[in-house]
NUBADREN-16671 format. One record per residue (C-alpha): residue in three letters; x, y, z. Coordinates in Angstrom, 3 decimals, padded with zeros to 6 digits. Last residue first. Layout:
BEGIN
 marti        u        v        w
   ala        X        Y        Z
...
This chain:
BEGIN
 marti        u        v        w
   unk  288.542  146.672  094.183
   unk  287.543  144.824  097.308
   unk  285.226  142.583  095.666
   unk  288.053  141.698  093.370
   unk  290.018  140.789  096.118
   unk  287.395  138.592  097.831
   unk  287.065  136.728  094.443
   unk  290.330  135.939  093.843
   unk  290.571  134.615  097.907
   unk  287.502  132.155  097.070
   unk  289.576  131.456  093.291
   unk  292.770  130.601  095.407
   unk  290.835  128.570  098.196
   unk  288.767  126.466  095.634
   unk  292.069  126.265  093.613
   unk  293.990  124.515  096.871
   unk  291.104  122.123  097.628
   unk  291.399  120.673  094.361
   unk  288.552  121.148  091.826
   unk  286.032  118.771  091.796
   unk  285.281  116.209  088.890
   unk  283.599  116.599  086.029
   unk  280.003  115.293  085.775
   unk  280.107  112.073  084.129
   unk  278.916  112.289  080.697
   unk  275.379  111.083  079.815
   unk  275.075  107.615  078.816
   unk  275.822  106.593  075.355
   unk  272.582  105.421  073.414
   unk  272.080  101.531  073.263
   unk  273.604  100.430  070.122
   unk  270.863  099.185  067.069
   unk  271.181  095.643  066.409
   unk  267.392  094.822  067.093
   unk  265.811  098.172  066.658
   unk  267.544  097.791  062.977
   unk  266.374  094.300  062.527
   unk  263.252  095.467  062.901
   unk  263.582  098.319  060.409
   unk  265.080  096.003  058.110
   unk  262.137  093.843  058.239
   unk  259.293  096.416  058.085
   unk  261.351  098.170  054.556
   unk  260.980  094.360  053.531
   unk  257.597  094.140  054.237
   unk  256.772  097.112  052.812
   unk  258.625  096.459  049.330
   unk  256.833  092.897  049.149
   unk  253.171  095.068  049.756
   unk  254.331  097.510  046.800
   unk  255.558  094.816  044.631
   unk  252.285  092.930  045.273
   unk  250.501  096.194  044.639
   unk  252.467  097.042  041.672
   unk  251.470  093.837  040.256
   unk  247.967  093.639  041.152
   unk  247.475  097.811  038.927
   unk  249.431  096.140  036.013
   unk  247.169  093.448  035.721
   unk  244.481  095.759  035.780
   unk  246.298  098.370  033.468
   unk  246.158  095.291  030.862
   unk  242.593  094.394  031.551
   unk  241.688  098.597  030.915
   unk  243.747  097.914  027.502
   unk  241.765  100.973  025.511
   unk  242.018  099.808  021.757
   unk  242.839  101.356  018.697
   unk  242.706  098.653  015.767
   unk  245.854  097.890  013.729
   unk  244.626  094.529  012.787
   unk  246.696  092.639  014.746
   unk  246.339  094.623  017.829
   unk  242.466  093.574  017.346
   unk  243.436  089.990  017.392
   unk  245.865  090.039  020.329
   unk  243.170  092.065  022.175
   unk  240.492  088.849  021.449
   unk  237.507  088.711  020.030
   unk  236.891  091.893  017.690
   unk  234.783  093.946  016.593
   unk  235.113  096.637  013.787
   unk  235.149  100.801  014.114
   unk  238.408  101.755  015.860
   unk  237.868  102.636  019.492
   unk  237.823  098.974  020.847
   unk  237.630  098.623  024.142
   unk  239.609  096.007  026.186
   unk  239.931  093.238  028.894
   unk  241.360  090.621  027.154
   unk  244.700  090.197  029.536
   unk  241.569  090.587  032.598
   unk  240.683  087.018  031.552
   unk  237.467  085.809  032.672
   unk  236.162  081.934  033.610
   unk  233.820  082.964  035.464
   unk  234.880  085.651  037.985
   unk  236.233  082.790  040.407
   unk  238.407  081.251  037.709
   unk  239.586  084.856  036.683
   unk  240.474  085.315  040.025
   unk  242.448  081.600  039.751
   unk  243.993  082.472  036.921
   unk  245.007  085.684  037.568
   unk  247.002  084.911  040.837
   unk  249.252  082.165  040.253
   unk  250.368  082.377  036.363
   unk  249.834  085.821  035.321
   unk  250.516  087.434  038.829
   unk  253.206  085.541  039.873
   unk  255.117  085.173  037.190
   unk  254.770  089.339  036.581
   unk  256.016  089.104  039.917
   unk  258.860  087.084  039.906
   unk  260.149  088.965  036.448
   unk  260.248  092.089  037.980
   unk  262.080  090.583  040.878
   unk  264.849  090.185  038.710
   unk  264.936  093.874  037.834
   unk  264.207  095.179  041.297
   unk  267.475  093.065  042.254
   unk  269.416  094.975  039.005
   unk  268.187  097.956  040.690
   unk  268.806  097.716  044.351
   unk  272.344  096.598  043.529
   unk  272.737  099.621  041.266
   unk  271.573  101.643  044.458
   unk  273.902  100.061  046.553
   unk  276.869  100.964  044.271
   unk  275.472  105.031  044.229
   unk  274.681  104.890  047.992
   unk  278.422  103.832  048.687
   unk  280.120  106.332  046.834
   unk  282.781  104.874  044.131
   unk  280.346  106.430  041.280
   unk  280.669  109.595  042.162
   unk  284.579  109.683  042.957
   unk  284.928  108.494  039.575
   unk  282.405  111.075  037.930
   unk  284.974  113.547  040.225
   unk  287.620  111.862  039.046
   unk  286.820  111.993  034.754
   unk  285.032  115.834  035.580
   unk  288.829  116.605  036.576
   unk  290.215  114.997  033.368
   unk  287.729  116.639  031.160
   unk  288.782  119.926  032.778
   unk  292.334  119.445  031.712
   unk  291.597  118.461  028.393
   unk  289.898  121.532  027.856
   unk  292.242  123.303  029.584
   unk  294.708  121.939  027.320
   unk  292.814  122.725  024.159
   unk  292.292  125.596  024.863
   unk  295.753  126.353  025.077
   unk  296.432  124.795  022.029
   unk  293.966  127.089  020.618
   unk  295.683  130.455  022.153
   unk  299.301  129.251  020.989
   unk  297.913  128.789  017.307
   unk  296.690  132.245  016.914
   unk  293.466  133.162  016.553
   unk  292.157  133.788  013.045
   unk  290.532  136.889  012.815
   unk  287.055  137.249  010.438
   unk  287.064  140.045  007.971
   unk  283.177  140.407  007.254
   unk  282.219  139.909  003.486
């Protein structure tokens, strides 16, 4: 069996204080992280995106499909689906039910109108902002004023400067 060293207690503890030290320091700079403004707008953004998850999918099942599905005959794209285990079955809830495989094409449909209604929402609001933007945005800073003349003085001291180095 391989003699193994035990280190000494004052080398642990001291591990253990830089340890401790550099889980403080990650601490503020996760603080420091977080406090950023693009970090708090982005949760914003999120949690909105998350309610307006819920607008859509409203909008799609209960505004848009039925009325398409009206127009198609009667069809719902929610029971759009092929079954790959061997059987038949009416519906997708009934063929989920019984464990069957099934390729949800009306699902990804669905899916497909949603992300384009989220997509077109997204643009207009990007459009908006950027509008506003033009709007509010400060005219640019005219170009600085030329700096003024020297006095007459320095223009005669730098004309005789010159005329003395020429002479050199």
């Amino acid at each position: 069996m391989p003699f193994h060293r035990i280190a000494p207690a004052r080398t642990v503890w001291q591990g253990r204080a830089q340890a401790q030290q550099t889980g403080v320091a990650m601490l503020q700079e996760f603080r420091a992280f977080i406090a950023r403004g693009n970090v708090i707008d982005l949760a914003v953004g999120i949690i909105i995106g998350a309610a307006f998850t819920a607008i859509v999918n409203s909008l799609v099942n209960d505004i848009i499909m039925p009325p398409v599905g009206v127009i198609l005959g009667g069809i719902d794209f929610s029971n759009f689906f092929i079954t790959l285990s061997k059987g038949s079955y009416p519906t997708l809830a009934e063929a989920q039910k019984a464990g069957a495989a099934t390729l949800n094409y009306g699902l990804f449909i669905n899916a497909v109108i949603k992300f384009l209604i989220v997509a077109w929402a997204v643009f207009l609001l990007v459009k908006q902002v950027n509008r506003l933007n033009l709007i509010t945005a400060p005219a640019p800073a005219p170009a600085p004023a030329p700096p003024p003349a020297p006095p007459r003085q320095e223009a005669l001291l730098e004309q005789i400067r010159d005329l003395l180095k020429a002479r050199a």
